[in-house]
C-alpha positions in Angstrom: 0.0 0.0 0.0 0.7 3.5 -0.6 -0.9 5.9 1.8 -3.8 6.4 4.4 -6.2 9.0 3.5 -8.4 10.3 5.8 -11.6 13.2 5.6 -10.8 15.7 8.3 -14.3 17.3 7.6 -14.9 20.6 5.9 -13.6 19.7 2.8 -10.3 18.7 4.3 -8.2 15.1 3.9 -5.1 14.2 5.7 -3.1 11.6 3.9 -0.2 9.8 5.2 2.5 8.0 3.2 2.4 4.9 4.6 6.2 3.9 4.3 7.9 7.2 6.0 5.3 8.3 8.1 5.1 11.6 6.4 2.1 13.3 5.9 0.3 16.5 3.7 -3.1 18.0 4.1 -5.8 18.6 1.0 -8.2 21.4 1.1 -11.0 22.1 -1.7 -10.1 25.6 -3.6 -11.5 28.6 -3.3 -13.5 28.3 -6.2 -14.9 24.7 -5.3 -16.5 25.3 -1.8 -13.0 25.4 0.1 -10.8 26.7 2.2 -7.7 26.8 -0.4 -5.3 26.8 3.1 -3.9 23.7 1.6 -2.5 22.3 -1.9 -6.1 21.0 -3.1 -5.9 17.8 -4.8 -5.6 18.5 -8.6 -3.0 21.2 -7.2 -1.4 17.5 -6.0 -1.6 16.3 -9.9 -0.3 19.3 -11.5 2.8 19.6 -8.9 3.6 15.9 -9.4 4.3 15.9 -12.9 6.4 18.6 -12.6 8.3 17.0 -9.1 8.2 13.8 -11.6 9.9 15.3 -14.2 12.6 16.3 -12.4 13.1 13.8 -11.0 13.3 11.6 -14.0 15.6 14.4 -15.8 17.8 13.8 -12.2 18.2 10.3 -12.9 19.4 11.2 -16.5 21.4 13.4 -14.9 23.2 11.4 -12.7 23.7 8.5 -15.7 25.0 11.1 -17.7 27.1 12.8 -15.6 25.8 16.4 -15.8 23.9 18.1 -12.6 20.4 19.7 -12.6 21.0 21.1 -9.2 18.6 24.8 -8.7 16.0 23.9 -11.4 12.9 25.6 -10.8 9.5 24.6 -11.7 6.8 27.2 -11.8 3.7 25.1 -12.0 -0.2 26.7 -13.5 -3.2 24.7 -13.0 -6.1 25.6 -15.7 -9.1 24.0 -14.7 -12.3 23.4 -16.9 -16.1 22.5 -17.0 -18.2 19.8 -17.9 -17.0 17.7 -16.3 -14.8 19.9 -13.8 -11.2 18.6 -14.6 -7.7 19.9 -15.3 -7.7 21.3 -18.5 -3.9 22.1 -18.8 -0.9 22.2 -16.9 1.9 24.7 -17.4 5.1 24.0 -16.4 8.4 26.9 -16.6 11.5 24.2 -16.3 13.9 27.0 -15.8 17.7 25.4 -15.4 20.6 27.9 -13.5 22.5 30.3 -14.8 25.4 28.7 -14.2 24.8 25.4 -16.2 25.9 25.1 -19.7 23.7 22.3 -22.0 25.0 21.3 -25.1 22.2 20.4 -27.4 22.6 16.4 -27.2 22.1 17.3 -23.4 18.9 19.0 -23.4 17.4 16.1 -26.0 18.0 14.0 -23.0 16.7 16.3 -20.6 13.6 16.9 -23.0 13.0 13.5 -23.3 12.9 12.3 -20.2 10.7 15.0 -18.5 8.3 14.2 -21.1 8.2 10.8 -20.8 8.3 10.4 -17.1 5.5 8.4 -15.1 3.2 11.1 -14.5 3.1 12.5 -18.4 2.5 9.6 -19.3 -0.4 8.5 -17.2 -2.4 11.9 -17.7 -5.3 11.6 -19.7 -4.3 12.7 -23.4 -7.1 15.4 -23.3 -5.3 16.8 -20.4 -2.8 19.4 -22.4 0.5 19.9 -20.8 2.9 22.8 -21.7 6.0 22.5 -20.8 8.6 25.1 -21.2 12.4 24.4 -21.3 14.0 27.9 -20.3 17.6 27.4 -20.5 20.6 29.4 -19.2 
């Protein structure tokens, strides 16, 4: 098993990863009956893909030899109606200043943010743009 979730009440969950112990709060946002005190959880979606693309592009990193170290996601969620889903992700990959990529280097990195675990289980009408801003 993964994790424990539980409803708090008022729109709240607590969920627990069940192999550390660690633990993160959900509110509903503003705009759904909530609170918004807390990530809500298709805030949780759109931040995972871009926590699992850099992760992926880390392990490329490290079987590559070249460092990632300092890059920034800035992460927008675009919701939509009918049925009320996440329409589109936007995600600003910005790398450091002091990092040079050759162009065989950011293929890799390209490729493995977008085909890391999350990209690929989002539902295709989902759009995701992603934007590579190098030094």
């Amino acid at each position: 098993m993964t994790s424990e979730v539980i409803y708090q009440g008022d729109l709240r969950t607590s969920a627990t990863h069940l192999q550390s112990g660690n633990s993160i709060e959900t509110d509903a946002p503003t705009d759904n009956n909530g609170k918004g005190e807390r990530f809500s959880p298709t805030d949780l979606v759109a931040t995972a893909l871009a926590s699992c693309m850099l992760t992926i592009i880390g392990i490329s990193a490290r079987n590559h030899g070249f460092n990632i170290d300092g890059t920034k996601c800035t992460v927008e969620k675009i919701m939509v109606p009918d049925p009320r889903r996440i329409g589109e992700i936007k995600i600003d990959m910005t790398f450091p200043a002091d990092q040079f990529f050759d162009d065989k280097t950011k293929v890799i990195i390209e490729r493995a943010a977008l085909t890391c675990p999350v990209f690929e289980s989002l539902h295709p009408d989902c759009k995701k743009t992603i934007n590579f801003l190098w030094p």
